[in-house]
C-alpha positions, -999 to 999 in steps of 0.1 A, spaced: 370 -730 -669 356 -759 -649 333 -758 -614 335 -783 -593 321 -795 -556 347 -793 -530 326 -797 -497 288 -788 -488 293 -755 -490 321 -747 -512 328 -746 -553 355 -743 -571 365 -727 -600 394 -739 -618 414 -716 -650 434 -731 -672 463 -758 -654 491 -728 -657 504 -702 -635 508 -673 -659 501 -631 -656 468 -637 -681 456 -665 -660 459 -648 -626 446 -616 -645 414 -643 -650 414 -655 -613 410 -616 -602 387 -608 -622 361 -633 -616 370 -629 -578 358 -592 -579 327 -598 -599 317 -628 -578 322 -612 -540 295 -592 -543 268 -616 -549 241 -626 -517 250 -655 -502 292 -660 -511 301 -657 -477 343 -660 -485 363 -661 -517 395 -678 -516 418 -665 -548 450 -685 -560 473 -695 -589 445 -709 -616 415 -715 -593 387 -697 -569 376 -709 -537 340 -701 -528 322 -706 -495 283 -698 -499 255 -705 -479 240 -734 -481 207 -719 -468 204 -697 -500 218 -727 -526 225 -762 -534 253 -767 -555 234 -771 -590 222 -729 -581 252 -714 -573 271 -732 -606 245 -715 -622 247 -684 -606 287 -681 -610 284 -692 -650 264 -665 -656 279 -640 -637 313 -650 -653 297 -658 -687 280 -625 -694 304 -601 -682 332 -618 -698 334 -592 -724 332 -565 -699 368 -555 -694 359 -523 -680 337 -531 -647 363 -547 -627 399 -533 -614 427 -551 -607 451 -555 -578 484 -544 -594 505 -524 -575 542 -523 -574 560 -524 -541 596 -520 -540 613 -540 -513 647 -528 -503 670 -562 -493 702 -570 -481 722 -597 -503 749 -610 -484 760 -646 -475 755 -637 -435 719 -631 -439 714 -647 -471 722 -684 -454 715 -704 -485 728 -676 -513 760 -696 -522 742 -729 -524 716 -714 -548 753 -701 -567 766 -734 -568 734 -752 -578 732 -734 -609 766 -726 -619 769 -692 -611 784 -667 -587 766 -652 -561 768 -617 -581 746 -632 -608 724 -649 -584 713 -614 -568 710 -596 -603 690 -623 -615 663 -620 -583 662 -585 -587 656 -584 -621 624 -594 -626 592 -582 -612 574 -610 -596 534 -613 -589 516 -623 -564 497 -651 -571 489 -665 -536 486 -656 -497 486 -681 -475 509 -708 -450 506 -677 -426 492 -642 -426 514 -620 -453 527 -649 -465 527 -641 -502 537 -666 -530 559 -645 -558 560 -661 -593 585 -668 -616 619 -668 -605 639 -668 -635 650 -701 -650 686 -699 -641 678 -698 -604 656 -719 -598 662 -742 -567 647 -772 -549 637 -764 -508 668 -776 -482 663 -812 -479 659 -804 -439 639 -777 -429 651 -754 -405 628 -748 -371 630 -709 -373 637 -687 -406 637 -654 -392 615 -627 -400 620 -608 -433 643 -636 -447 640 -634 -489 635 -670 -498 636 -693 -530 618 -725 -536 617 -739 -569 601 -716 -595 586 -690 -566 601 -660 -545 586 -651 -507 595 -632 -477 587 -646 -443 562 -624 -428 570 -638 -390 598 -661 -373 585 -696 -390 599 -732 -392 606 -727 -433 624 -751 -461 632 -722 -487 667 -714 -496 673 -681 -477 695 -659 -502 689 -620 -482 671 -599 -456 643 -573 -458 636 -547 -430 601 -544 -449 569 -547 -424 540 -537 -446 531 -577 -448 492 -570 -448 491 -550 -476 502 -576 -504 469 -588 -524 468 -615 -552 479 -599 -583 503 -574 -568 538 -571 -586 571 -571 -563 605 -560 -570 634 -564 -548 659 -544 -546 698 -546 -538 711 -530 -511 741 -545 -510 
């Protein structure tokens, strides 16, 4: 774990330079048992680091590194104070190559069919491991290695709402009609956008 100055009144924490379950586990944790100290006015969570806003009436930089070593420091035994974010949500999707604009191009970038393509994406159970380019829009990690695709070399001025997207190693839905660059492979009628939190775990599922 290293701290260091990002602006006058924010520090940040960075884990170990992986995404993994164990290191997100990490990031969660220290979010929940730094929020509710005076003065951390905004936490910002992501995929090996903490964002923290505090006020710089209360500390200069050299106090609140202290502060947060020592919060993080002696309760890092303590596995019993804190709970996790880590509820499954289910999201039924349509697989199909009319809604899923960009399924056979995932297919023929990896060698397989579009069958395998959809088991493969609904096979695992992604986390959630960051919220952000626009509200409810949450970044899902790993897709498995077999499916893993680069973003459309153009991106497209409007990706439809509840289009299921790959880019590269991660998974998302858009929450809203967006400009986007993901490979769209299917379609969720899912609306619940606001309730994903860092550390979640999604699974899609086939309705095809």
């Amino acid at each position: 774990m290293t701290l260091h100055i990002s602006s006058v009144d924010t520090l940040i924490i960075y884990f170990e330079k992986s995404i993994s379950p164990n290191i997100l586990d990490q990031v969660q944790r220290a979010y929940r048992l730094l929020r509710p100290i005076e003065g951390v006015i905004d936490i910002t969570p992501s995929y090996n680091s903490l964002l923290i806003q505090y006020d710089i009436m209360l500390y200069d930089y050299q106090s609140i590194q202290n502060i947060v070593r020592k919060t993080l420091v002696t309760d890092s035994k303590d596995t019993t104070i804190v709970s996790y974010s880590n509820k499954l949500i289910k999201i039924p999707t349509q697989y199909n190559t009319t809604v899923g604009i960009d399924l056979e191009r995932v297919a023929k970038i990896n060698n397989l069919s579009i069958e395998e393509v959809i088991e493969l994406h609904t096979q695992t159970v992604y986390r959630v491991y960051a919220i952000g380019f626009m509200v409810g829009f949450a970044y899902l990690a790993t897709v498995p290695q077999q499916i893993i695709t680069p973003r459309i070399a153009t991106p497209r001025t409007k990706v439809s709402k509840g289009s299921v997207a790959i880019a590269e190693h991660q998974t998302a839905i858009y929450p809203q009609d967006s400009a986007g660059g993901w490979n769209i492979i299917g379609h969720t009628d899912f609306n619940n956008f606001k309730s994903f939190k860092v550390g979640d775990s999604i699974q899609f599922v086939s309705l095809s």
